[in-house]
C-alpha positions in Angstrom: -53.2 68.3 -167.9 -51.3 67.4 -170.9 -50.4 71.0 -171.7 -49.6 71.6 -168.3 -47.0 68.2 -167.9 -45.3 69.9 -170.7 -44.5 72.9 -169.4 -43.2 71.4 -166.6 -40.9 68.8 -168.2 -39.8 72.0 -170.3 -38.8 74.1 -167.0 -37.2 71.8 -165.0 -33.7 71.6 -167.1 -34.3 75.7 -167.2 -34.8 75.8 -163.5 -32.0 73.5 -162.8 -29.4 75.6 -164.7 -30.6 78.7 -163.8 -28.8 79.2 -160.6 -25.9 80.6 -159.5 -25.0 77.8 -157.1 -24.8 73.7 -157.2 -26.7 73.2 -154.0 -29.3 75.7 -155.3 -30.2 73.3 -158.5 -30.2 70.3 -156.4 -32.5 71.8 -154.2 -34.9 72.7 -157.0 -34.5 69.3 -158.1 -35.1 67.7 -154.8 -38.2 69.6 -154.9 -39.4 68.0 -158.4 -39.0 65.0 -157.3 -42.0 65.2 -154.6 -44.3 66.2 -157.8 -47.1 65.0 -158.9 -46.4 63.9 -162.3 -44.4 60.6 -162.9 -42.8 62.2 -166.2 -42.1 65.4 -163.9 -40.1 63.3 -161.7 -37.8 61.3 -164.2 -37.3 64.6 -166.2 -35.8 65.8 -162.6 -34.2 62.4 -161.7 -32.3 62.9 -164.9 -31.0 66.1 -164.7 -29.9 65.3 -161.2 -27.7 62.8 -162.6 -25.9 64.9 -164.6 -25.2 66.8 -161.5 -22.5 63.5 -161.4 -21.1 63.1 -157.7 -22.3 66.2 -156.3 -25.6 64.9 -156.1 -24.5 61.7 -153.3 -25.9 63.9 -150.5 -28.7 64.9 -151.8 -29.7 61.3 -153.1 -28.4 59.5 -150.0 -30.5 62.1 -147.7 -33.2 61.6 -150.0 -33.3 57.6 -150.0 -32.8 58.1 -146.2 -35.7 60.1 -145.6 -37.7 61.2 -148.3 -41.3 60.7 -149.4 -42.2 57.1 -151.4 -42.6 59.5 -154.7 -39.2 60.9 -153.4 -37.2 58.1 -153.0 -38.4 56.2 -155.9 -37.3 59.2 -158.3 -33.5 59.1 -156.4 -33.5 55.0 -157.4 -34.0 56.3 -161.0 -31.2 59.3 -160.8 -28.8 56.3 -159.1 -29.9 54.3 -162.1 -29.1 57.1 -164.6 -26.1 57.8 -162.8 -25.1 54.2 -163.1 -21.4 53.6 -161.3 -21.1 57.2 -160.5 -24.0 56.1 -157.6 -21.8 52.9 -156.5 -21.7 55.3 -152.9 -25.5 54.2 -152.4 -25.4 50.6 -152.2 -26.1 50.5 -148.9 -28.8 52.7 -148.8 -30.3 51.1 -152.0 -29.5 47.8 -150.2 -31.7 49.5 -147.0 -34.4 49.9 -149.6 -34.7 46.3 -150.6 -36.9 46.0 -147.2 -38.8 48.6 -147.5 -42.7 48.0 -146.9 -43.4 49.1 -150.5 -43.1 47.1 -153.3 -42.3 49.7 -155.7 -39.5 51.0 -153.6 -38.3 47.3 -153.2 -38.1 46.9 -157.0 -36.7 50.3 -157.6 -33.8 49.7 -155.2 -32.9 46.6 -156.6 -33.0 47.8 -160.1 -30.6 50.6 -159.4 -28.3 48.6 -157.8 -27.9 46.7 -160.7 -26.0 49.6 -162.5 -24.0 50.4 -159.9 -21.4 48.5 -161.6 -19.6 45.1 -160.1 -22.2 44.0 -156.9 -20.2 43.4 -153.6 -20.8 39.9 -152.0 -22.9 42.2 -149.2 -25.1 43.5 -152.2 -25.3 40.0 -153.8 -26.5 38.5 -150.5 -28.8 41.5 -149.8 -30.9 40.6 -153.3 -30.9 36.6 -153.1 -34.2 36.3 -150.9 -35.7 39.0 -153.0 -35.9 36.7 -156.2 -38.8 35.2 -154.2 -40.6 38.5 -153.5 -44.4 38.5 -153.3 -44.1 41.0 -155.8 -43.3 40.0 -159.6 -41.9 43.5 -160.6 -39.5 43.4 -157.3 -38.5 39.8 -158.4 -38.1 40.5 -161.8 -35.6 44.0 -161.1 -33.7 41.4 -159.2 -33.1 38.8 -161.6 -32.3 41.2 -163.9 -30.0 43.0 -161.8 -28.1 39.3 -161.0 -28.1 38.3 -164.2 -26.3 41.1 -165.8 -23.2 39.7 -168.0 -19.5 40.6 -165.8 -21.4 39.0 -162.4 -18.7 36.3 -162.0 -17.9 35.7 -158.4 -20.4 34.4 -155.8 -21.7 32.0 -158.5 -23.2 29.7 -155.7 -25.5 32.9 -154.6 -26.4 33.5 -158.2 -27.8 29.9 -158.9 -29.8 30.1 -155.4 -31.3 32.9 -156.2 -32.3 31.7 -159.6 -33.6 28.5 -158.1 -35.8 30.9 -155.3 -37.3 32.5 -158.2 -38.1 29.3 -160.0 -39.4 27.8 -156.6 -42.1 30.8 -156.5 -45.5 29.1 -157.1 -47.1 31.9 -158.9 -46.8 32.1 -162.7 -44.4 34.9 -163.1 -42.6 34.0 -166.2 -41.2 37.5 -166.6 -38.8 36.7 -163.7 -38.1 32.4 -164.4 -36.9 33.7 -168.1 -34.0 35.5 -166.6 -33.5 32.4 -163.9 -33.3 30.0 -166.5 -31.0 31.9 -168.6 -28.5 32.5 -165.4 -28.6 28.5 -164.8 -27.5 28.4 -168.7 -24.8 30.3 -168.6 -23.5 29.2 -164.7 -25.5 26.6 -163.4 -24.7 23.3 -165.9 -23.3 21.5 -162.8 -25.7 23.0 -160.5 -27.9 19.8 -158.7 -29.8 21.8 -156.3 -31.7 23.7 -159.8 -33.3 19.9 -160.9 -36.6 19.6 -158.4 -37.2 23.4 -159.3 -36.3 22.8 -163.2 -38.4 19.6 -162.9 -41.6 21.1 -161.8 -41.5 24.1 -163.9 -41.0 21.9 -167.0 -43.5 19.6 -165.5 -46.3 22.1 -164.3 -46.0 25.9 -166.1 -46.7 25.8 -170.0 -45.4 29.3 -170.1 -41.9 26.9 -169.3 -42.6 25.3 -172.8 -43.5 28.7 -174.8 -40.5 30.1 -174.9 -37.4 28.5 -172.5 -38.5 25.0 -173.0 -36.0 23.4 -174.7 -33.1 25.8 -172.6 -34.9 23.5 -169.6 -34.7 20.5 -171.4 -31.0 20.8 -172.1 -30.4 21.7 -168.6 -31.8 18.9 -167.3 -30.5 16.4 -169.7 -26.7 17.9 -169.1 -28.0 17.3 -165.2 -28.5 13.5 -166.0 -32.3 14.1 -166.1 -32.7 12.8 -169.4 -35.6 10.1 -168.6 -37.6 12.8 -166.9 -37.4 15.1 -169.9 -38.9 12.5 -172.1 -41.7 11.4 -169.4 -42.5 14.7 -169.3 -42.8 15.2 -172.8 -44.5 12.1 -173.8 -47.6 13.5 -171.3 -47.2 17.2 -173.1 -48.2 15.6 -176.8 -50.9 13.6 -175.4 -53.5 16.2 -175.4 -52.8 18.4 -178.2 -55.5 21.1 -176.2 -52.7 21.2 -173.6 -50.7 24.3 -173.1 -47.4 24.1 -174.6 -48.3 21.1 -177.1 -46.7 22.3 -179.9 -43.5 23.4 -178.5 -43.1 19.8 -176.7 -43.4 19.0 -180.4 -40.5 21.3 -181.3 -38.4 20.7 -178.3 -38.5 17.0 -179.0 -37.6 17.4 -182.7 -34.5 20.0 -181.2 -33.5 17.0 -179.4 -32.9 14.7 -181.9 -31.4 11.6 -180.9 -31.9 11.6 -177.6 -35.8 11.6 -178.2 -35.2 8.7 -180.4 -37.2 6.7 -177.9 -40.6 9.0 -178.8 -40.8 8.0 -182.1 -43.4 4.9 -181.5 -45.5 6.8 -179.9 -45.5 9.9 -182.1 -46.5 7.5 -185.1 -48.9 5.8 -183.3 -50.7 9.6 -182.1 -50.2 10.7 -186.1 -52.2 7.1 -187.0 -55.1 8.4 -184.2 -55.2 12.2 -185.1 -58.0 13.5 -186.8 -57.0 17.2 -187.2 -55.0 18.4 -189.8 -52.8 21.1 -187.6 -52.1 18.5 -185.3 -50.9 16.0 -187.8 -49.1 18.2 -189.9 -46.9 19.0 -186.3 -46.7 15.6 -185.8 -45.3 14.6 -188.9 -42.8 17.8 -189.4 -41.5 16.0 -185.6 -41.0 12.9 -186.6 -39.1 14.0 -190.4 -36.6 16.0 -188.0 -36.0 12.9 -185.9 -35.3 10.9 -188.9 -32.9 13.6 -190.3 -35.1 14.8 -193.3 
């Protein structure tokens, strides 16, 4: 199987170039992409975009009507293609309903490349960063939180609180909503009951974005909650997340000035050495050493 993948990826840029005619490649390409072999299909998805703007028809026929293999391998030509596919928002932005959730994620990737997103595009993706799907929700936060996005901030920060709304663990997709609220959503009110629960419930939240959360709250006058919060983390240091509510608090410095009593009285109580040693490399950063 191996041998014979090979000798496919190996044709197709042969059989592609071969003939005499434009439309004639693209039709041998439009034919790879209904194989059988995902590494098949990308090898032909790329070629077709180097086929540049000759290829619209073919692709926008293809997203119209084409197989699920099909289709998903003319979202990965349009992503290949990158602004030179800007002509297939709309039928990318057809895709975003589709019935399958690899279409759905596929569609929302590739418009993500497509250069600067129209407000129609924008609006097309919000209710998608609460997909049932994780891959679909994650294609979209990527795709909305690409750098040089700078109108329709207000759809931006909904769609990153959608996503952080989404009961299901998911972290994947709530790293690149917290990172959009960083960069656009200081001001943004409507973010704290969804910041609030993730801090509160997901330790994922604390693994790796924590203290980002922590900051956005506390700029968001949701300093008290933060250190509630926090103060229930380093109870139980079994918990999920215990030792970067440790760090978090020591990033915070000042502000968790009011944890200190407690810290020293759980560094008095614990009994193993890991645990102290945290404790005590917490409380030297809140006193500066």
């Amino acid at each position: 199987m191996k041998a014979r993948q090979a000798c496919l990826l190996l044709s197709l840029p042969l059989l592609a170039t071969s003939q005499s005619h434009q439309a004639d490649k693209l039709a041998v390409l439009r034919r790879a992409f209904e194989g059988p072999l995902p590494g098949q299909r990308l090898e032909a998805a790329k070629e077709v975009a180097r086929q540049g703007k000759k290829a619209i028809p073919m692709l926008r026929e293809t997203l119209r009507s084409g197989s699920v293999r099909a289709r998903r391998a003319a979202m990965d030509a349009s992503i290949a293609m990158g602004k030179q596919a800007a002509p297939l928002q709309e039928d990318l932005r057809h895709s975003l309903e589709d019935k399958v959730a690899w279409l759905r994620a596929g569609a929302a990737e590739a418009l993500g490349h497509l250069g600067p997103l129209s407000e129609k595009t924008i609006r097309a993706l919000v209710p998608h960063a609460a997909d049932p799907d994780l891959f679909v929700r994650i294609s979209v936060m990527q795709s909305l939180s690409r750098r040089g996005i700078t109108p329709h901030t207000e759809l931006l920060l909904q769609a990153a609180v959608l996503c952080l709304e989404v009961k299901e663990s998911g972290w994947a997709a709530k790293r690149f909503a917290v990172e959009l609220l960083r960069r656009k959503g200081r001001r943004y009110r409507a973010a704290i009951p969804a910041l609030l629960r993730v801090f509160r419930e997901s330790p994922e939240g604390m693994w790796d974005q924590g203290a980002t959360i922590a900051q956005l709250l506390i700029d968001l006058g949701e300093k008290q909650q933060v250190l509630e919060i926090l103060a229930t983390r380093i109870e139980d240091p079994e918990k999920g997340g215990y030792k970067n509510s440790l760090r978090i608090i020591a990033g915070l410095g000042k502000l968790a000035h009011s944890l200190r009593p407690r810290l020293q009285t759980l560094l008095h109580e614990a009994k193993r050495g890991h645990v102290r040693k945290a404790l005590e490399q917490t409380l030297q950063k809140l006193s500066g050493k």
